[in-house]
N, C-alpha and C positions, 0 to 999 in steps of 0.2 A: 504493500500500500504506500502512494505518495506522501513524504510528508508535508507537502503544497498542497494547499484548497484549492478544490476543484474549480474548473468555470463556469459562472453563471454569465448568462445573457443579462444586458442593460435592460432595468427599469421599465417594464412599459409604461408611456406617458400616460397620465389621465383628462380629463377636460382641463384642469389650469393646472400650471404649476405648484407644485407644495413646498409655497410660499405666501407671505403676506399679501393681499392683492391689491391693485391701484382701482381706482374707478372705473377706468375705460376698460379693462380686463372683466372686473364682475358684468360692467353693461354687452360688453358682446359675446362673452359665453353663455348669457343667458339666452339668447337667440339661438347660437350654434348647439348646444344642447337635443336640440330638435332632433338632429343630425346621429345625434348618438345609438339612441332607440326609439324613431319613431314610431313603431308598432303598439308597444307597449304604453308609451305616452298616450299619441293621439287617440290610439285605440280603445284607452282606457276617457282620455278625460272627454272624447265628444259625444260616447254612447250616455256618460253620465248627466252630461250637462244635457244632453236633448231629454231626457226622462226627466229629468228634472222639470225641467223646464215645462211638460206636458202634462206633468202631474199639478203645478200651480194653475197651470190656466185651467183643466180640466176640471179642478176643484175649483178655480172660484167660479167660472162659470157655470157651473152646474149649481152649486150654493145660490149662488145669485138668481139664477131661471127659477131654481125650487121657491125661492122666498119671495121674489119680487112678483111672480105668478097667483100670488094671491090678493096681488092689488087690483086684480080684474075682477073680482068678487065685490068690491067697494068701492060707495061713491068717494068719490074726492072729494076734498077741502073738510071731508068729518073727520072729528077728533080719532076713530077709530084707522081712519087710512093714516094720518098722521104719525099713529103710533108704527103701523105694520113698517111703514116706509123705513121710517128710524131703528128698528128692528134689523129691517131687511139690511140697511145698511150696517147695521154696525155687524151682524152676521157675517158679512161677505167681507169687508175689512179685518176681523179676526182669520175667518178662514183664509185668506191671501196672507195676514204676517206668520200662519203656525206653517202654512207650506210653503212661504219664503223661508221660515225658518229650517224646513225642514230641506229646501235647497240647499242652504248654505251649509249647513250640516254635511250634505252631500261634496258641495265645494271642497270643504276641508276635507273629508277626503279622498279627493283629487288630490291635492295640497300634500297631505301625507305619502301619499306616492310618487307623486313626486321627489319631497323631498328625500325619501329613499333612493329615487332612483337617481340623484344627484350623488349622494353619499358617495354610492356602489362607481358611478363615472368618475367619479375626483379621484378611487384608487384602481382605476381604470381596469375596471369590472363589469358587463355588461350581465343582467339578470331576467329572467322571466318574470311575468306578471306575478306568478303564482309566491315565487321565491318575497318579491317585494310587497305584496299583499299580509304573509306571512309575518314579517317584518312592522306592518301594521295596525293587522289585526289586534295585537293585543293591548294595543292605546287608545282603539278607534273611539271609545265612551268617552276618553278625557279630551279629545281634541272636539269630539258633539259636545261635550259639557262647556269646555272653555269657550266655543263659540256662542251657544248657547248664553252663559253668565255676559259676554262682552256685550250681545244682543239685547239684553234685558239691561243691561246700565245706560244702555241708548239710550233706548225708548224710555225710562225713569228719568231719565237728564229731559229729553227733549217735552215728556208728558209736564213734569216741573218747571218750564220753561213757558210750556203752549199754558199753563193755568195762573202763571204769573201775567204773560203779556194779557189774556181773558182779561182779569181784575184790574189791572191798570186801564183798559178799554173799556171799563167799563165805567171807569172815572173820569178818563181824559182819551178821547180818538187821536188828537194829534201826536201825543207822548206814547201811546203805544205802538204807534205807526213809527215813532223813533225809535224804539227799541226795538222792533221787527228786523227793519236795518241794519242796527247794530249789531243784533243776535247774530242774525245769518254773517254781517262780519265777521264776527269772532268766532262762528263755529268753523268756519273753513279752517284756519290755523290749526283750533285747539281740534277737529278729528285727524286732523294731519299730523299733528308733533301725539295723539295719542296713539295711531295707528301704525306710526312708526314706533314709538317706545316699544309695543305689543306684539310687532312682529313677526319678532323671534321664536315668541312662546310655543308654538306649535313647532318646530324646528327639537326645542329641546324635548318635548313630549315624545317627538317620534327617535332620536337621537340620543339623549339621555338617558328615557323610560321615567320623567320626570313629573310631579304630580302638577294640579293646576295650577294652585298658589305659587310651587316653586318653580313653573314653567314660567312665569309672568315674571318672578323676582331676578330669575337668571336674566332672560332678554333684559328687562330693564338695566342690568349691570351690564351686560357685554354690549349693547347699543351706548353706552356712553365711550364720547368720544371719537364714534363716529356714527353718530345723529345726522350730521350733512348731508354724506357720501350715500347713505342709506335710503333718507329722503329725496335725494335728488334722483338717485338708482330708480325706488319707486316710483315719482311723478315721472321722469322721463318716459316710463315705459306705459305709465296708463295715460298718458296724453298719447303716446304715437297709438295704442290700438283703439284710443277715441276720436282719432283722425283717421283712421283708417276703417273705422266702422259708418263714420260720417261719409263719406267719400265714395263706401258700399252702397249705403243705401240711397244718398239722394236721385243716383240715376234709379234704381228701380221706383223710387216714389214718384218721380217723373212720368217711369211706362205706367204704372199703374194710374194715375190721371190720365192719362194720354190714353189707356185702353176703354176705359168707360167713355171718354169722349168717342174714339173711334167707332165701338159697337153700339154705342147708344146717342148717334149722334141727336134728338129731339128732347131728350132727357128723359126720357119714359125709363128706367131700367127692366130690362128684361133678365132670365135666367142667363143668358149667354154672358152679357154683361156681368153679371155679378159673378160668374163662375169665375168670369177672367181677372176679375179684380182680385177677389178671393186667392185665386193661383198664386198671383203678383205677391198678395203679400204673404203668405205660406212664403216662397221666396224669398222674400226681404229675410222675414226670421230666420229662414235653415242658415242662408249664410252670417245673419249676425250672430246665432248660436256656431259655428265652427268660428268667429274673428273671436267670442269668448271663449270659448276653447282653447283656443291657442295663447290667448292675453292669459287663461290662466296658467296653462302650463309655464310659459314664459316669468311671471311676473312670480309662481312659486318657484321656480329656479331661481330668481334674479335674488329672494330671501332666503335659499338655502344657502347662495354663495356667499352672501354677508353674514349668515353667521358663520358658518367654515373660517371668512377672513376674519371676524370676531375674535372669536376663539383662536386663530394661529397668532393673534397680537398679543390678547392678554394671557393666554393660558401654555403656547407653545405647542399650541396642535400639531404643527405642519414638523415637529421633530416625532413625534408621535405616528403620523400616518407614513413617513421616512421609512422609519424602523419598521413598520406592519411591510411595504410594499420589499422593502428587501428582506425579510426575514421568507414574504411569502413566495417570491422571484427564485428566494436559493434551494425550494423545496420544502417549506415547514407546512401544516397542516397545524389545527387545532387552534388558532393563533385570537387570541382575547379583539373582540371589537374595540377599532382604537379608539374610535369616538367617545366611546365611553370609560374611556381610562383619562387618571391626572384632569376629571372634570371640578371647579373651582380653582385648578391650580394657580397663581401670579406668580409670571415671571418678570424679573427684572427689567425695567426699561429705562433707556439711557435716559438722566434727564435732559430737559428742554433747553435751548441755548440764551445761557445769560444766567441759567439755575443753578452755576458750578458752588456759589458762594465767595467767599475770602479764600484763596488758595495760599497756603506758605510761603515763607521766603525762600525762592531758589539759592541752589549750595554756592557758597563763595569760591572765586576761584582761590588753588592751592597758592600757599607763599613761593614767591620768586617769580610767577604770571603775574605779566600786570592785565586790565582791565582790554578788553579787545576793540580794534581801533571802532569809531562810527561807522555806521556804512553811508558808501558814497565813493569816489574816485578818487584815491589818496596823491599828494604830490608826487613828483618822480623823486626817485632818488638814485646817486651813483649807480652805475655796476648795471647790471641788467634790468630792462625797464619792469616794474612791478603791475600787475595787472588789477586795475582800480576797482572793477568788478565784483572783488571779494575783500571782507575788510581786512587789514593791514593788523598781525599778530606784533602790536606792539613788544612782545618780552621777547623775541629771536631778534639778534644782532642783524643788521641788514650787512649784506653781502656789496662792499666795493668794487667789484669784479674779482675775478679768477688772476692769481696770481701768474706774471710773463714767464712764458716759459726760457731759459738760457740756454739751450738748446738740449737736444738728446743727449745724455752719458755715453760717453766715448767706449767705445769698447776695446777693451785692451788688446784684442788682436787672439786669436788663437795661438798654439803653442806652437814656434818654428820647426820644424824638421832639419836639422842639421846638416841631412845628404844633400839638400837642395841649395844652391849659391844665393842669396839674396840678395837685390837691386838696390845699391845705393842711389838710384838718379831721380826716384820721386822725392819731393820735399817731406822736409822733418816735421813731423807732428808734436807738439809738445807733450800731448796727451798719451803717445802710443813708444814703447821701444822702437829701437832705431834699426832698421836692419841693414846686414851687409850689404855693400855696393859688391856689382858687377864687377869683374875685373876689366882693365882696358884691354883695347883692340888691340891687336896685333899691328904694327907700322904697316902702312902699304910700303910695295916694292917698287925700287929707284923705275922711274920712268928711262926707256931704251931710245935713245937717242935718233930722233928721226935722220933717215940716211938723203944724201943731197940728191936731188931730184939728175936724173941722168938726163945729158942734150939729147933731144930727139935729132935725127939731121936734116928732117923735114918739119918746119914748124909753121903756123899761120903768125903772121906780126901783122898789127897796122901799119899803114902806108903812112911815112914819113917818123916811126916811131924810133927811138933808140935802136933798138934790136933789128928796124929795118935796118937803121942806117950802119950797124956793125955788119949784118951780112954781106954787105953792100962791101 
């Protein structure tokens, strides 16, 4: 057996990095997401959201036909139709909020599957319905409960509010027409900074295994600090699928005017007409129910990734899901769910700039350094120019230049060989022993005396010359 670990393959990546995350990271992997398990997702949240959604209208209008059906039995403007009416209505308004209620119930858990199948994508896991269902199964009451309890402090806010402005209107019309205004100002904010504190909560229920009260008080803690990023995360995203829902339906609300006019151009409606209009808006709905479908899965991704970034800021999640993705990459099985591990931990965080305090005196330099020059471009000095650049280590002697050199040391010559005659006729070096001269040349030998040139007896001479005139 080797004593080297063996090789594992790199990490598979998951939807975001396991790390802290920036804003623009949480905003576009909550769209990409899609992408991961469409199946499952869409599959799951638009059969929900359409049941849903057939169930409320199904019951209110069937509530509403049963009750209001008995105002054909009675004259009008008697105390008796007065009541049935008020009756009727308050009937059909209950039965619309107990099966909104009982949508949103359903919402969340959408919501909860989601944010399961978020978990399972960040350590880049892909699961079946069944697997992530499982997973939520066993919280689904507290997450109906918690929605539940936030729904009912609504309605007590806004019921406590509609019987305050009553009694003022009932004393002053203009002053309660003031506070109308008012109100509705101030509630946009305050359901906005409360729907963000809150959240998380359903995150920890499904993540945690956390109860209701301490689902609320965890989100409230891990949303501090970043409250902005969170809010802005969610408006961004329920503006774009409120413009995109807007933008769906106004052309069909166009065909569907446009149809009644076409088939019914006299205004009489007939069957045809009304069938067509009726189609038009079945239409409108199916696709505003798939633009909510996808707003939800989206918008509960874009809150599971803020709490993931939560948590990897104050608690050190993303060292946690590290160690699960490599423990589970090199072969281990059985391995503790990280999320739920080192849950309230605080880790240390750098503090913020300008928060260091009074820091101590930095060390003195040792005796015999002095104090190091300013910085800035020191004057030149002798010897090689100094480079101003860097400051000038006043305690080093500066350097005058490099000492002239007086030439190379002579070398004394190797040692003579005495077989060999040595040449006195180069010059003496004061430096070096003297070696023997050459001996001299041997004398050349006496020059042989040129012999007299013998008379030719035929010579050429110039005419009138000496030598003519002796021939002669």
């Amino acid at each position: 057996m080797s004593a080297y670990p063996a090789w594992t393959p790199a990490a598979r990546p998951g939807i975001i990095p396991l790390h802290p995350l920036g804003f623009g990271t949480i905003l576009g992997r909550s769209f990409s997401v899609l992408r991961h398990n469409p199946k499952v997702l869409l599959g799951f949240a638009l059969p929900v959201q359409v049941v849903s959604y057939l169930v409320v209208l199904l019951g209110v209008v069937g509530v509403g036909f049963l009750t209001f059906s008995r105002l054909e039995t009675l004259r009008w403007g008697t105390d008796e139709f007065e009541a049935v009416t008020a009756g009727s209505v308050a009937l059909t308004a209950a039965t619309g909020i107990v099966l909104g209620l009982a949508a949103g119930a359903m919402s969340v858990l959408v919501q909860g599957v989601v944010v399961s199948e978020v978990a399972a994508a960040v350590l880049a896991e892909k699961l079946p319905l069944r697997a992530l269902w499982r997973r939520v199964r066993p919280v689904a009451w507290r997450l109906v409960g918690f929605t539940a309890l936030v729904s009912v402090a609504v309605f007590l806010l806004l019921g406590i509010l509609v019987g305050v402005l009553f009694l003022v209107a009932q004393a002053s019309l203009p002053v309660a027409v003031g506070l109308i205004v008012l109100s509705a100002i101030g509630l946009i904010p305050l359901s906005l900074w409360l729907s963000t504190k809150l959240s998380l909560a359903a995150s920890a229920i499904i993540l945690e295994d956390a109860g209701i009260g301490q689902a609320i008080g965890r989100s409230w803690r891990l949303i501090r600090g970043r409250f902005w990023p969170a809010l802005g995360i969610i408006v961004i995203i329920s503006v774009v699928f409120s413009a995109i829902g807007q933008v769906i339906s106004i052309p069909f609300s166009f065909l569907s005017s446009g149809l009644g006019t076409i088939i019914a151009p006299t205004g009489e409606p007939d069957a045809t007409s009304i069938i067509a209009v009726l189609a038009t808006s079945v239409l409108v709905q199916v696709v505003t129910l798939a633009i909510q479908a996808v707003a939800v899965v989206v918008q509960s991704t874009a809150v599971a990734l803020i709490y993931i970034d939560c948590r990897m800021r104050r608690e050190g999640l993303d060292a946690d899901l590290l160690s699960y993705v490599d423990q589970r990459d090199a072969g281990a099985t059985g391995l503790p769910d990280p999320y739920r591990a080192h849950i309230g931990r605080e880790t240390p965080r750098p503090p913020a700039y300008g928060a260091y305090g009074v820091q101590p005196p930095s060390y003195a330099p040792p005796a015999g350094y002095a104090a190091p020059a300013p910085y800035g471009y020191a004057a030149p000095t002798p010897g090689y120019p100094q480079d101003g650049g860097y400051p000038q280590n006043g305690s080093y002697p500066q350097n005058n230049g490099y000492p002239q050199n007086n030439g190379y040391p002579q070398n004394n010559g190797y040692p003579q060989d005495g077989r060999y005659p040595q040449d006195d006729s180069y010059p003496q070096d004061g430096s070096s022993p003297q070696a023997a001269a050459y001996p001299p040349a041997p004398p050349a030998p006496p020059a042989t005396p040129a012999t007299p040139e013998e008379q030719s007896p035929t010579r050429w001479a110039a005419p009138g010359s000496s030598e003519d005139r002796d021939d002669r």
